[in-house]
C-alpha positions in Angstrom: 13.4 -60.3 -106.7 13.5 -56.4 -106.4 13.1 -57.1 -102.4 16.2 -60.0 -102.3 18.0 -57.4 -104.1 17.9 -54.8 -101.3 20.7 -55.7 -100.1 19.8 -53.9 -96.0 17.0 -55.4 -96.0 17.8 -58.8 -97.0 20.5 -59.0 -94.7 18.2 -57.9 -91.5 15.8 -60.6 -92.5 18.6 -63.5 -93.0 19.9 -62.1 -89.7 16.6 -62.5 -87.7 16.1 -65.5 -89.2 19.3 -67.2 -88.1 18.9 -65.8 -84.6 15.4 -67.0 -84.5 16.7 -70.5 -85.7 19.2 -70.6 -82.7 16.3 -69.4 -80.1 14.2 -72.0 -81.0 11.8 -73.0 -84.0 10.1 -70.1 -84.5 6.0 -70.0 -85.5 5.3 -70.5 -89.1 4.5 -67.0 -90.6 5.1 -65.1 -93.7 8.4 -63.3 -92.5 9.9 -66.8 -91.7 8.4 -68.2 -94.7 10.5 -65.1 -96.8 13.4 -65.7 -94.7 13.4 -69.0 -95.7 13.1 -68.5 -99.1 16.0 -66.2 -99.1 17.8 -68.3 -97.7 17.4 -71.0 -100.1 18.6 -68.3 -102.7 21.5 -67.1 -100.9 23.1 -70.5 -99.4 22.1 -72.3 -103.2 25.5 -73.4 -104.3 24.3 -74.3 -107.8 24.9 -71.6 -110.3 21.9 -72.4 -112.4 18.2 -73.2 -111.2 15.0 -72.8 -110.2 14.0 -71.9 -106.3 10.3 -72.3 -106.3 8.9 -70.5 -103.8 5.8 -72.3 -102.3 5.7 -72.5 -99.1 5.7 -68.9 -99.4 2.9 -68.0 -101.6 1.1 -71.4 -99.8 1.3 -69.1 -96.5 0.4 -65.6 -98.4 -3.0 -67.6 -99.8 -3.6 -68.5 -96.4 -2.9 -64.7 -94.8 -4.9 -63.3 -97.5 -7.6 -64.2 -99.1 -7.1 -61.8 -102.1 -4.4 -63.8 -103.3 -6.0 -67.2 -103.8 -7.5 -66.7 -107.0 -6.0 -67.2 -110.3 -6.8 -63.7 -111.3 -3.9 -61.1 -111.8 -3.5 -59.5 -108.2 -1.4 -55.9 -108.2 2.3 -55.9 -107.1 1.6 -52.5 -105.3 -1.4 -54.1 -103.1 1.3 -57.5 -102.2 4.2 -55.3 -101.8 2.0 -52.7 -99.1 0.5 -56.3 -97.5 3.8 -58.0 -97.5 6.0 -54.9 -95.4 2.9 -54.5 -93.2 2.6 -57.9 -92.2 6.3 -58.2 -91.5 6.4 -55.3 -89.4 2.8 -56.4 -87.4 4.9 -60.2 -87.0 8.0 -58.2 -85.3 6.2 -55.7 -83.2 4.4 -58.7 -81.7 7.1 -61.0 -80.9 8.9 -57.4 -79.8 6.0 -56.9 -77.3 5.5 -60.7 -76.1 9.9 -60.7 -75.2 9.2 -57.3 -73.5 5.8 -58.8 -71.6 8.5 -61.9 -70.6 11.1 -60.0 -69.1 8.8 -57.8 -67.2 6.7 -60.3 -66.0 9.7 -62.4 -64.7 11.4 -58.9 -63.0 10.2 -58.8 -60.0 11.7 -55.1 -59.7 9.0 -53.8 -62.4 6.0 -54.7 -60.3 4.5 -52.2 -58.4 2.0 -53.4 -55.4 -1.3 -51.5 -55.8 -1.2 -49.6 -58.3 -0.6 -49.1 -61.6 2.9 -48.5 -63.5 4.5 -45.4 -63.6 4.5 -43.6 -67.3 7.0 -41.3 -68.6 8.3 -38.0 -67.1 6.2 -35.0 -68.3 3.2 -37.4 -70.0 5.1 -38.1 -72.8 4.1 -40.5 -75.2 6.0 -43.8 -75.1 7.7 -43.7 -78.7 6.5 -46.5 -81.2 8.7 -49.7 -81.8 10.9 -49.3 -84.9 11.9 -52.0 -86.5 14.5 -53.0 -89.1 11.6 -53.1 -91.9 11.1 -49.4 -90.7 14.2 -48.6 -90.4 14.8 -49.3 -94.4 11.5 -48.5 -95.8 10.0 -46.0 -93.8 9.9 -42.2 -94.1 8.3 -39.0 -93.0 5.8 -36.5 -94.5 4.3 -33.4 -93.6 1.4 -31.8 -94.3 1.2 -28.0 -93.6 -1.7 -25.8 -93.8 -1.3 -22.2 -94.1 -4.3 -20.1 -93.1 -4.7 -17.4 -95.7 -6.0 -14.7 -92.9 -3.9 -15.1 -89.7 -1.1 -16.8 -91.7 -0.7 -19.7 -88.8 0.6 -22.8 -90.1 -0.7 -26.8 -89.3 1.7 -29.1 -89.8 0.3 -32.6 -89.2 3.1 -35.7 -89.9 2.9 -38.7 -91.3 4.7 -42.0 -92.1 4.9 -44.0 -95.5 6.6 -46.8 -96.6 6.1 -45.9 -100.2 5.5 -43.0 -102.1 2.0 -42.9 -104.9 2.6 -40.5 -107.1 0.2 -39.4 -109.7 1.4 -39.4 -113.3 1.3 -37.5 -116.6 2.1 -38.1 -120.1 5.7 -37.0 -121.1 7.1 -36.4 -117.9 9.8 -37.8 -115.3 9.4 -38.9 -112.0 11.0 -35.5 -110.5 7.8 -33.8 -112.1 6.1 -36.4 -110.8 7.7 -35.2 -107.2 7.4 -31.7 -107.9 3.5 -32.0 -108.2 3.1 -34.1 -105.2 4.5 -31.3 -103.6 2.7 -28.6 -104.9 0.8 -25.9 -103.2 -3.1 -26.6 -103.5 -5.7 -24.0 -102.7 -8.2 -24.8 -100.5 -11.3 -22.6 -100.7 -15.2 -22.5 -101.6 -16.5 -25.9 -100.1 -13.1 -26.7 -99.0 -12.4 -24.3 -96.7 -10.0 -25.2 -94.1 -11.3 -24.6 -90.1 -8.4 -22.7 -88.6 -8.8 -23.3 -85.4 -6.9 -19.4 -84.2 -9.4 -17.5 -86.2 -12.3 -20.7 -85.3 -13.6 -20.2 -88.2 -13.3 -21.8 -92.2 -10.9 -19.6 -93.7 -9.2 -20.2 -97.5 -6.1 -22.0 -96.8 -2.8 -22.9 -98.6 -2.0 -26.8 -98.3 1.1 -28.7 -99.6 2.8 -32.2 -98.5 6.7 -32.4 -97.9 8.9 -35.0 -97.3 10.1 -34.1 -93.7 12.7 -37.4 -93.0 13.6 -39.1 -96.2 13.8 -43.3 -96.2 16.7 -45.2 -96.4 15.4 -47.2 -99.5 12.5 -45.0 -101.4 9.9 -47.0 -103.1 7.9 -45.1 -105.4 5.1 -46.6 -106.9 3.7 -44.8 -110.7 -0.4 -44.9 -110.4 -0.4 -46.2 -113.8 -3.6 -47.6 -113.0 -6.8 -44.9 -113.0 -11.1 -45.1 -112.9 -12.4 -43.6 -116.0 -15.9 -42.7 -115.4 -16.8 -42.6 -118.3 -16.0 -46.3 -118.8 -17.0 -47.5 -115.6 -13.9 -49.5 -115.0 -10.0 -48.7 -114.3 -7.2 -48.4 -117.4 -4.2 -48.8 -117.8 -2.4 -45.1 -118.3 0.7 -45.8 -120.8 2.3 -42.7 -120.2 6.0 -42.4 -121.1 7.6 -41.3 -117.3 11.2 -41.2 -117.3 12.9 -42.5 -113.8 16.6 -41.3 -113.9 19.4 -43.7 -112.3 20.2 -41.1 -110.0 17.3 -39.4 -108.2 17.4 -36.5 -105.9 15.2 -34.9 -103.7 15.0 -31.7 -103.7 11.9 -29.7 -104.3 9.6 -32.2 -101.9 12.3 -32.4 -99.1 12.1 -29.8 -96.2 15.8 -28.6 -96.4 18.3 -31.1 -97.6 18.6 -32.7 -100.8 18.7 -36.6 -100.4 20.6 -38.6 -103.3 18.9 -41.7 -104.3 20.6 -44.7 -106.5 18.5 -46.8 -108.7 18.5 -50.2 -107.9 15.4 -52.4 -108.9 12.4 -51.9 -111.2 8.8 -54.0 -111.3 7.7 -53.5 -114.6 4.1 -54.5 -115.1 3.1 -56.4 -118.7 0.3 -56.1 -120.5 -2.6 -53.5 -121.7 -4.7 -53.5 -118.8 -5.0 -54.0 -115.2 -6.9 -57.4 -114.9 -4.7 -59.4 -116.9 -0.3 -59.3 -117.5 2.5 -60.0 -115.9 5.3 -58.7 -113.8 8.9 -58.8 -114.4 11.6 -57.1 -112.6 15.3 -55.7 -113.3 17.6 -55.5 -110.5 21.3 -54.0 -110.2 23.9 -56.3 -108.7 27.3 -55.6 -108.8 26.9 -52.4 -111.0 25.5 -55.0 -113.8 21.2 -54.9 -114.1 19.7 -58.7 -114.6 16.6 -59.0 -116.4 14.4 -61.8 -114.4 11.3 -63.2 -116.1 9.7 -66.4 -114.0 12.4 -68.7 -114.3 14.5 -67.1 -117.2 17.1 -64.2 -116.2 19.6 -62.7 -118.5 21.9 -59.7 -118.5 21.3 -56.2 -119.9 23.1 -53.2 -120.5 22.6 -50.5 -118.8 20.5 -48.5 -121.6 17.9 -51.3 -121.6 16.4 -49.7 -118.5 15.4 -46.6 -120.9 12.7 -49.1 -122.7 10.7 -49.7 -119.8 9.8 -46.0 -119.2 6.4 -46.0 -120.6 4.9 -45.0 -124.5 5.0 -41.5 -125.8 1.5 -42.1 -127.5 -1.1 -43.2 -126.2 -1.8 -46.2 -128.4 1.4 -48.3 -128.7 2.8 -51.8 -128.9 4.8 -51.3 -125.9 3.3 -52.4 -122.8 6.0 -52.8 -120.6 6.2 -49.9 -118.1 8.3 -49.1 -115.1 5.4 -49.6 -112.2 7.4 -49.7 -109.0 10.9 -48.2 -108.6 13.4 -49.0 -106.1 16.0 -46.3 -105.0 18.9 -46.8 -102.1 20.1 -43.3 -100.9 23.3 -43.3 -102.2 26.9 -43.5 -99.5 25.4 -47.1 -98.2 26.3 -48.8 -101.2 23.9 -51.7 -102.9 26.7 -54.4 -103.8 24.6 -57.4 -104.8 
């Protein structure tokens, strides 16, 4: 639900879908199996009911075999599969219409020899897509060399954020040490390649171009050692309804708006249940399987996590859903 709820994105994919439906009928895949079951939601005309969406998770058992069991499968892991294969889906069909309309212009071929590249040898920039274009973001990493002082900056794209987390904190914490200054020395040594030598080296990670929608997921789930399997951390980590970016961004703040919450159920990570709560119309909805109710606004506060370690509360905040704030999330 925290997806249908996102409001850009849902409109892209009801958009393709209804374009794709006028081209012709489109190959069975996952994105038009999720198009479809959006638009089952969005046309329903019923104000009570139950939209059961098979066909969908019918194709995701057949896509991955992960998710054919009957054991409890991480929302993280579906939600990373799911915007991956949407975006492999589009940047095929994108190259197959471009392969079309150059193989049917006779003007693009060239008689022996092969096609001319850009000016200068640049790079032919990758297709962005409208999943991209809501979910995805830029980091970068920069390492200082601690002799000649010569920076590395290597960049990176994410369509979510992992952030580590502690007991007793907030997610801006959380942010602050993602972007923390870590000191690499002793066996990690960084090679700078001026001095061509290992040197000790200052690293730290920075969001360089911030998403349109920011997922963050809470690593909630860790290996103990000592235990020899993972845990569930209960930490209490308190995810304000307005988020910004400040200490992890390059030089802008970025305002973010809460919008959508998957809380994960349950004491440990083999077994539980998801539920989510999503903001429509400035009013958050509680949805549970098949039973959703409205909450106040305050209700969100429960979900942030136990302040001891042993509690009765397991129902934590596990992925959060922020939209930067001047597009608007009306429903």
């Amino acid at each position: 639900m925290a997806l249908y709820f996102c409001v850009p994105f849902r409109e892209q994919l009801l958009d393709y879908y209804s374009n794709s439906k006028s081209i012709g009928d489109a190959e069975e895949n996952l994105l038009t199996c999720l198009a479809d079951l959006f638009t089952q939601i969005s046309s329903q005309k019923k104000k009570t009911g139950v939209i059961a969406p098979k066909r969908f998770v019918q194709r995701l058992k057949k896509q991955n075999e992960i998710f054919r069991s009957y054991m409890h499968q991480d929302a993280h892991e579906f939600l990373n599969f799911l915007l991956n294969e949407l975006v492999d889906i589009l940047e095929k069909e994108a190259h197959a219409i471009k392969s079309d309309a150059e193989s049917s212009s006779p003007s693009e071929k060239i008689s022996n020899g092969p096609k001319t590249g850009q000016a200068n040898g640049a790079q032919k920039e990758p297709l962005v897509t409208w999943v991209h274009k809501n979910f995805q973001g830029l980091l970068t990493n920069e390492t200082r060399c601690l002799r000649c002082e010569t920076v590395t900056a290597r960049d990176e794209t994410f369509l979510d954020l992992s952030l580590d987390i502690e007991q007793n904190s907030s997610i801006t914490s959380c942010l602050k040490n993602f972007s923390s200054t870590e000191t690499l020395n002793a066996e990690d040594k960084f090679f700078c390649d001026k001095c061509c030598s290992l040197q000790e080296a200052q690293k730290r990670m920075k969001i360089k171009k911030p998403p349109h929608i920011l997922v963050i997921h809470l690593k909630r789930f860790k290996y103990i050692e000592q235990l020899g399997r993972y845990k569930k951390l209960l930490y209490r980590v308190v995810f304000p309804l307005e988020l910004k970016l400040s200490n992890t961004m390059e030089d802008a703040d970025s305002e973010y708006s809460l919008f959508a919450v998957v809380v994960h159920v349950g004491s440990g990570p083999n077994h539980g249940h998801y539920v989510s709560l999503v903001k429509s119309h400035n009013h958050w909805l509680f949805f549970d399987d098949e039973n959703v109710e409205m909450i106040d606004e305050s209700v969100v506060q429960t979900f942030f996590g136990s302040a001891q370690e042993y509690s009765s509360n397991t129902d934590h905040g596990y992925i959060l859903f922020y939209e930067s704030i001047g597009t608007g999330n009306k429903s």
